[in-house]
Structure formats: C-alpha cells, structure tokens
C-alpha positions as CSV (number, residue, x, y, z in Angstrom):
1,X,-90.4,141.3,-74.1
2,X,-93.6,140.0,-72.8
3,X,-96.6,139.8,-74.9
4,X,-98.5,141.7,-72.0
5,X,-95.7,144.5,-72.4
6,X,-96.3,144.8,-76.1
7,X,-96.1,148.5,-76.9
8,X,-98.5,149.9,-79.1
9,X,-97.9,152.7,-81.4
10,X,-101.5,153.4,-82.5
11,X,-104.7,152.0,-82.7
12,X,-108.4,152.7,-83.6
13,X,-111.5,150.7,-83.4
14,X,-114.5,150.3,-85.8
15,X,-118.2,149.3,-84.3
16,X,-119.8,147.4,-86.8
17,X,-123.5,145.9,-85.3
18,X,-122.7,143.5,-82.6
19,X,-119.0,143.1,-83.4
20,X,-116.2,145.6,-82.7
21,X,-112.6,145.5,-84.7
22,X,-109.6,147.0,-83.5
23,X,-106.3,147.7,-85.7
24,X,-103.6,148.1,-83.3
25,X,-99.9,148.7,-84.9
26,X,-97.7,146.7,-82.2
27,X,-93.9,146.4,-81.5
28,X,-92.7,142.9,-81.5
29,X,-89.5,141.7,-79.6
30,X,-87.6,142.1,-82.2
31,X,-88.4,145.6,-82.6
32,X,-90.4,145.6,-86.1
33,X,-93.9,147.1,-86.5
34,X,-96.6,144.5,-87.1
35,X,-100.5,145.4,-87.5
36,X,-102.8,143.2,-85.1
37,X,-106.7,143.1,-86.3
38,X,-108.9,142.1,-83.4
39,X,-112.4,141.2,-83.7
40,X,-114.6,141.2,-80.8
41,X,-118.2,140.0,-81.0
42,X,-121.3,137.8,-78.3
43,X,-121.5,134.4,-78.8
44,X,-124.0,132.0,-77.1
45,X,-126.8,132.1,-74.7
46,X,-125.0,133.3,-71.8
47,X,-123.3,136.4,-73.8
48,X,-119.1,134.8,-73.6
49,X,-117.4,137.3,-75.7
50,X,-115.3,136.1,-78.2
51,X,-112.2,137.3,-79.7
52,X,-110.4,136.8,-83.3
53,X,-107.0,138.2,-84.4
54,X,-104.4,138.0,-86.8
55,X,-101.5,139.9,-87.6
56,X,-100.0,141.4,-90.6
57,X,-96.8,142.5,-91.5
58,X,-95.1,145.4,-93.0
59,X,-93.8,143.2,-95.7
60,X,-97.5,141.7,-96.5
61,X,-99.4,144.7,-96.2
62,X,-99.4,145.9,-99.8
63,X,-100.4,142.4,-101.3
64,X,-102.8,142.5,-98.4
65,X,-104.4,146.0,-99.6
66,X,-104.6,144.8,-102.9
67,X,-106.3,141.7,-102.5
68,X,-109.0,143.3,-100.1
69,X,-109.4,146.0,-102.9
70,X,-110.2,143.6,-105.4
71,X,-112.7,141.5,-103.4
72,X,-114.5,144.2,-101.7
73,X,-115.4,145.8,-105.1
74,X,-117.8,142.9,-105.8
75,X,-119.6,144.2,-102.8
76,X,-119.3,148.0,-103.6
77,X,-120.7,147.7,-107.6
C-alpha cells in the first residue's frame, strides 16, 4: 500500500494559536491501526509551513496516556 493511499479511519483537529494538530487513526500495510499526530505551524519570514509527526501504536497507547497524564498535571495544579 502506498503511503499516499493510507486509509484513514477518523480524524479530528485541534487549533491551538498559530499551530494546528491533527490526530488521524491510519491503516498501515499491514493492516493494524496506528494513531498519526500532526503538528502544523509558520515558520520564518517568508511564512514556509512546517509540519511534525509521529505515530503511536495500539500497543503504546496506554503507557502513552499515562505518561502525558502525569506530566500535564504539573501544568493543571
């Protein structure tokens, strides 16, 4: 399967000042469910938009949760 022939199961986006994330739950080749974040933001003098992904797995999602959960509630005291 191509990567431009990706299919994608569901996906929302979040606008956050000048960037924009996007969670997008993808099927890979091999047929398995994966979670790509995208982050989208303006960089430089001329404007060049600038991406940032990674991609999470079923099988890392809950350690994933848990360690965002504990970080973010430094910032949410």
């Amino acid at each position: 399967m191509e990567k431009s022939n990706r299919q994608t199961v569901k996906s929302s986006m979040l606008r956050a000042g000048k960037r924009t994330f996007f969670f997008d739950v993808k099927v890979a080749s091999n047929s398995k469910k994966y979670l790509k974040i995208t982050e989208s933001s303006f960089e430089g003098e001329g404007k060049e938009r600038r991406y940032n992904s990674f991609l999470l797995w079923p099988e890392n999602l809950t350690d994933f949760q848990q360690r965002l959960t504990e970080v973010s509630s430094v910032l949410v005291k």
